[in-house]
Each structure stands twice: as structure tokens, then as C-alpha cells.
C-alpha positions, 0 to 999 in steps of 0.5 A: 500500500504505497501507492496512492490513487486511480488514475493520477497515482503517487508511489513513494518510498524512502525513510526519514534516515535513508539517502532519499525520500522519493516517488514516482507520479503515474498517469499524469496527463501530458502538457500540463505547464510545469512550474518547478520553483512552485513545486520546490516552495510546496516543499519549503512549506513543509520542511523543517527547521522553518520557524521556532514552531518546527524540528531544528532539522536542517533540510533543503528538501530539493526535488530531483526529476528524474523522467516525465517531462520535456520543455517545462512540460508533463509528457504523459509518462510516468514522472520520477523523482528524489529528495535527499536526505542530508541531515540525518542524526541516526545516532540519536535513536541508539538507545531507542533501538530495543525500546518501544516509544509510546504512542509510535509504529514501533510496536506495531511495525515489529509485530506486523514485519518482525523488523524495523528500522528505530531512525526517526522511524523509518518508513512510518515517519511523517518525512515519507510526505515530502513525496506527497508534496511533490505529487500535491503540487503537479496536481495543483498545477493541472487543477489550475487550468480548472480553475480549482483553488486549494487553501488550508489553515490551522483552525485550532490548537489546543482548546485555542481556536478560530470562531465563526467559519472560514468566509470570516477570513481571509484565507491568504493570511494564512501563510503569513505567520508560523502557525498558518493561521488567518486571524493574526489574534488568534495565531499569536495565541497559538504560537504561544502555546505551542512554546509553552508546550515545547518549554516543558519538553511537551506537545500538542494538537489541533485542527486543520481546516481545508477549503477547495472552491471552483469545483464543478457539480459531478465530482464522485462516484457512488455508493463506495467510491463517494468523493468525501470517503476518498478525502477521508481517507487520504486525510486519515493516510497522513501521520497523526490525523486522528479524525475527519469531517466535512460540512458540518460534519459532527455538528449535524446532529445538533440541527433538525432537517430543516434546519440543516437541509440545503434549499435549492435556487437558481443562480442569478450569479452566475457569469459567463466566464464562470464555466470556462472550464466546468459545466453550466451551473444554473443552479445553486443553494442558499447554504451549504451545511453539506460542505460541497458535496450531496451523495458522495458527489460534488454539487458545485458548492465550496467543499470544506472539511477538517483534519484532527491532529494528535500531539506528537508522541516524541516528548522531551521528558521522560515516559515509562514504556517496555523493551522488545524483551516485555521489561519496564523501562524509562524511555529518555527520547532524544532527537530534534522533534516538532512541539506541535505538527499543524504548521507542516501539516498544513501543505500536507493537507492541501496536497492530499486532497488536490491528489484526490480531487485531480483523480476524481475529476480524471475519473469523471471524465473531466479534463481541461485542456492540457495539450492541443493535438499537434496535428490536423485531422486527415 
């Protein structure tokens, strides 16, 4: 299960203390406009070492292709590529070797394998991302030609979190402090805690919120392929996401149907230019308490959802655990370790589900024009 996807697939592999991190993009369309420095800031996004709120880990995190493109764009072949890893301290999980840190796939992966690698975890170690950042952004780029825009944002860390909902901000504000939060009040208080947490040798969770706006009405299969079990699903994929909803999620429960029913109207709004790319969209709704999506399919609304994270489970302090052997033992963790795991998982968010929006519309058979033919027809 390395591999992610119907048509628009990533394969990953590589471990956090191996000489890459890297994947392969198959079933890319050809021509889409290839934009590396947008691709290699998706990356910078979610390195290390980017602000006191992160791992001290100094990577660059520079992407390597390897095959798939000619002439700054996709050829339709299968795109390869790497990221080095550069600086690696295996010497910190020495002493982790034989133990099993709370909370981690150590137990779990030595179960499952019978071995497994103690260095940052190997292969279950949120690094193994770096590779859904690359395949997040080339299916960025094809959903531009959509157009289709993708914005996370912290929500909420700890018991500190936005009020109201996300057309209260503005969403580009995001990206301007540490914590990727649109309320500057409120990211300042987040940023606060998050240190205090990493003053006590401590962590903590919280909520990303995930906006995908342009998508047009069709978007989904049925019965077990609905477009919000496959967003759940890649949210779910990502290292310490405990939980997910959509709309209003585990709200709805607290409304009466109709209250919480979405009225059909006509949409007077609707400019010529808006179905460039989409279908028609004479139709719209008043509200939108099923978060873009009806039946597992897209209606053409703002689809919107939530990814809980947990705290990071490497704490500065110490924890009673056991040995490989069943002994009781005191773990002293060691290492350079994120407090809080929201501000890099903010671009991993995004990435996820631009990869599973760009395979659901390929499979519903929309497609921009990436190409033109370069031949007339005989």
C-alpha cells in the first residue's frame, strides 16, 4: 500500500534516515505547464527547521526529476523523482533501538514485519510526505487550468481556536505567520502555546481546516467510491490525523432537517466566464451545511472539511514504556522533534486532497485542456 490513487497515482518510498525520500507520479496527463520553483516552495512549506514552531532539522528538501517531462512540460509518462536526505542524526535513536516509544509504529511495525528500522522511524515517519508534496503540487498545477483553488489553515490548537467559519477570513493570511493561521489574534495565541508546550519538553494538537472552491457539480462516484470517503481517507493516510469531517460534519446532529437541509435556487450569479472550464451551473443553494458535496458527489458548492491532529508522541521528558524483551523501562527520547505538527501539516493537507480531487475529476471524465493535438485531422 504505497501507492496512492486511480488514475493520477503517487508511489513513494524512502525513510526519514535513508539517502532519499522519493516517488514516482503515474498517469499524469501530458502538457500540463510545469512550474518547478512552485513545486520546490510546496516543499519549503513543509520542511523543517522553518520557524521556532518546527524540528531544528536542517533540510533543503530539493526535488530531483528524474523522467516525465520535456520543455517545462508533463509528457504523459510516468514522472520520477528524489529528495535527499542530508541531515540525518541516526545516532540519536541508539538507545531507542530495543525500546518501544509510546504512542509510535514501533510496536506495531515489529509485530506486523518482525523488523524495523528505530531512525526517526523509518518508513512510518511523517518525512515519507515530502513525496506527497511533490505529487500535491503537479496536481495543483493541472487543477489550475480548472480553475480549482486549494487553501488550508490551522483552525485550532489546543482548546485555542478560530470562531465563526472560514468566509470570516481571509484565507491568504494564512501563510503569513508560523502557525498558518488567518486571524493574526488568534495565531499569536497559538504560537504561544505551542512554546509553552515545547518549554516543558511537551506537545500538542489541533485542527486543520481545508477549503477547495471552483469545483464543478459531478465530482464522485457512488455508493463506495463517494468523493468525501476518498478525502477521508487520504486525510486519515497522513501521520497523526486522528479524525475527519466535512460540512458540518459532527455538528449535524445538533440541527433538525430543516434546519440543516440545503434549499435549492437558481443562480442569478452566475457569469459567463464562470464555466470556462466546468459545466453550466444554473443552479445553486442558499447554504451549504453539506460542505460541497450531496451523495458522495460534488454539487458545485465550496467543499470544506477538517483534519484532527494528535500531539506528537516524541516528548522531551521522560515516559515509562517496555523493551522488545516485555521489561519496564524509562524511555529518555532524544532527537530534534516538532512541539506541535499543524504548521507542516498544513501543505500536507492541501496536497492530499488536490491528489484526490485531480483523480476524481480524471475519473469523471473531466479534463481541461492540457495539450492541443499537434496535428490536423486527415
Amino acid at each position: 500500500m504505497n501507492t496512492f490513487g486511480n488514475i493520477f497515482k503517487l508511489t513513494s518510498f524512502g525513510e526519514s534516515h535513508g539517502a532519499a525520500i522519493g516517488g514516482v507520479v503515474d498517469g499524469c496527463p501530458a502538457g500540463i505547464s510545469f512550474d518547478k520553483d512552485f513545486i520546490q516552495n510546496e516543499l519549503s512549506r513543509r520542511r523543517p527547521g522553518q520557524s521556532e514552531l518546527t524540528t531544528p532539522r536542517e533540510e533543503k528538501d530539493s526535488v530531483e526529476f528524474l523522467s516525465g517531462l520535456y520543455e517545462g512540460k508533463t509528457t504523459g509518462a510516468p514522472i520520477g523523482f528524489i529528495i535527499r536526505n542530508e541531515n540525518q542524526h541516526s545516532a540519536d535513536y541508539d538507545d531507542m533501538k530495543d525500546i518501544f516509544r509510546p504512542s509510535h509504529a514501533d510496536y506495531t511495525y515489529q509485530m506486523k514485519y518482525g523488523i524495523r528500522d528505530p531512525r526517526g522511524g523509518g518508513r512510518s515517519s511523517a518525512r515519507e510526505t515530502i513525496a506527497r508534496c511533490v505529487g500535491g503540487a503537479i496536481a495543483k498545477l493541472a487543477l489550475k487550468e480548472y480553475p480549482v483553488i486549494i487553501q488550508a489553515f490551522t483552525s485550532q490548537v489546543g482548546d485555542i481556536w478560530l470562531q465563526g467559519d472560514y468566509r470570516d477570513y481571509d484565507l491568504k493570511l494564512a501563510e503569513s505567520n508560523a502557525i498558518r493561521c488567518p486571524d493574526m489574534q488568534t495565531a499569536s495565541e497559538m504560537e504561544a502555546l505551542i512554546k509553552e508546550m515545547k518549554s516543558r519538553g511537551d506537545t500538542i494538537g489541533g485542527v486543520i481546516t481545508c477549503v477547495i472552491q471552483g469545483v464543478p457539480p459531478g465530482v464522485g462516484e457512488p455508493v463506495f467510491g463517494k468523493l468525501h470517503a476518498a478525502l477521508g481517507s487520504a486525510m486519515l493516510s497522513i501521520n497523526a490525523a486522528k479524525g475527519f469531517d466535512y460540512g458540518d460534519g459532527f455538528e449535524a446532529p445538533l440541527y433538525t432537517g430543516s434546519e440543516h437541509n440545503d434549499a435549492f435556487m437558481p443562480n442569478r450569479n452566475l457569469k459567463k466566464n464562470d464555466a470556462k472550464f466546468r459545466k453550466n451551473r444554473p443552479i445553486t443553494t442558499r447554504t451549504n451545511y453539506s460542505g460541497g458535496i450531496q451523495g458522495g458527489i460534488s454539487n458545485g458548492q465550496d467543499i470544506y472539511f477538517r483534519v484532527a491532529f494528535k500531539s506528537v508522541a516524541t516528548l522531551l521528558r521522560e515516559q515509562y514504556t517496555v523493551d522488545i524483551h516485555g521489561n519496564v523501562t524509562l524511555l529518555h527520547a532524544k532527537g530534534r522533534h516538532d512541539p506541535c505538527v499543524l504548521p507542516r501539516a498544513v501543505p500536507i493537507v492541501e496536497a492530499m486532497a488536490a491528489m484526490t480531487l485531480f483523480d476524481y475529476m480524471l475519473l469523471a471524465g473531466i479534463r481541461a485542456p492540457f495539450n492541443t493535438p499537434c496535428l490536423s485531422p486527415m
